[in-house]
N, C-alpha and C positions, 0 to 999 in steps of 0.2 A: 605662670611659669617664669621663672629667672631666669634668663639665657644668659645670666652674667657679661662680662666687658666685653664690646666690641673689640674683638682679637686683629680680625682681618681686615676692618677698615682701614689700614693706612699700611695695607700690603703694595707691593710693584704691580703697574697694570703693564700688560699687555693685551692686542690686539688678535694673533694666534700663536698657536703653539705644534710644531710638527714632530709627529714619532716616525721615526724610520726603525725598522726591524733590522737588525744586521746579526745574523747567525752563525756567520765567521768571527771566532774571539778573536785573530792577529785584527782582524780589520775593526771592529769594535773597539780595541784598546787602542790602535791609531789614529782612529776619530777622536776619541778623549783626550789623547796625548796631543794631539794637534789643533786640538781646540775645535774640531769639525762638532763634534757633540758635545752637549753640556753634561751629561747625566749618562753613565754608562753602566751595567754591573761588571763586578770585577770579579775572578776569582780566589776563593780565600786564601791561598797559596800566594796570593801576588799580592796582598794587603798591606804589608810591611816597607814592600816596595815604591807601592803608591803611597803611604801614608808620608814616607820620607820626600816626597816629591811637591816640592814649593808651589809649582804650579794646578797640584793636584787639590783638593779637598774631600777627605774621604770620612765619610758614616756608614757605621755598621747600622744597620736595619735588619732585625731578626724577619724571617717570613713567616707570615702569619696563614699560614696552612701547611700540612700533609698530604703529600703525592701518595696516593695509591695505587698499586698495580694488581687489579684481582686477576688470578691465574688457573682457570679449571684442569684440574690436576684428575679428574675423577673420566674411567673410562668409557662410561655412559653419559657421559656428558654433565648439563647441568640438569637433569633429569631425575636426581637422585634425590631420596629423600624418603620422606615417609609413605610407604608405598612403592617408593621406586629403590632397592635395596644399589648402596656404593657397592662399585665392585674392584 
């Protein structure tokens, strides 16, 4: 197997790395903006804002999934089906 060039060998080490969850967007964007976080999502709304900001650096990263929300709409429940007639 080829695993081609050592890519990551002469990456920055570090010793750890901490996530903190913050749920609040004003407080998530002031962490970023003040340097308290390195890595924030932003909303795409504000991307232009940030992009223009020196102190900023920003990448678009597509999400690679789809949120689904299944919703039983049917009055019998999920019960329906073959044998169980939708009503």
């Amino acid at each position: 197997i080829d695993e081609g060039p050592d890519l990551f060998s002469k990456g920055p080490l570090f010793e750890e790395a901490s996530i903190s969850v913050v749920q609040e967007q004003a407080s998530r964007l002031g962490a970023l903006e003040t340097g308290e976080a390195d890595s924030a999502a932003i909303p795409p709304e504000q991307y232009e804002s940030y992009n223009q900001n020196d102190n900023v650096t920003v990448r678009q990263v597509p999400t690679p999934y789809n949120t689904i929300i299944s919703v039983n709409q049917r009055a019998n429940g999920w019960n329906a089906g073959p044998g169980n007639l939708f009503q």
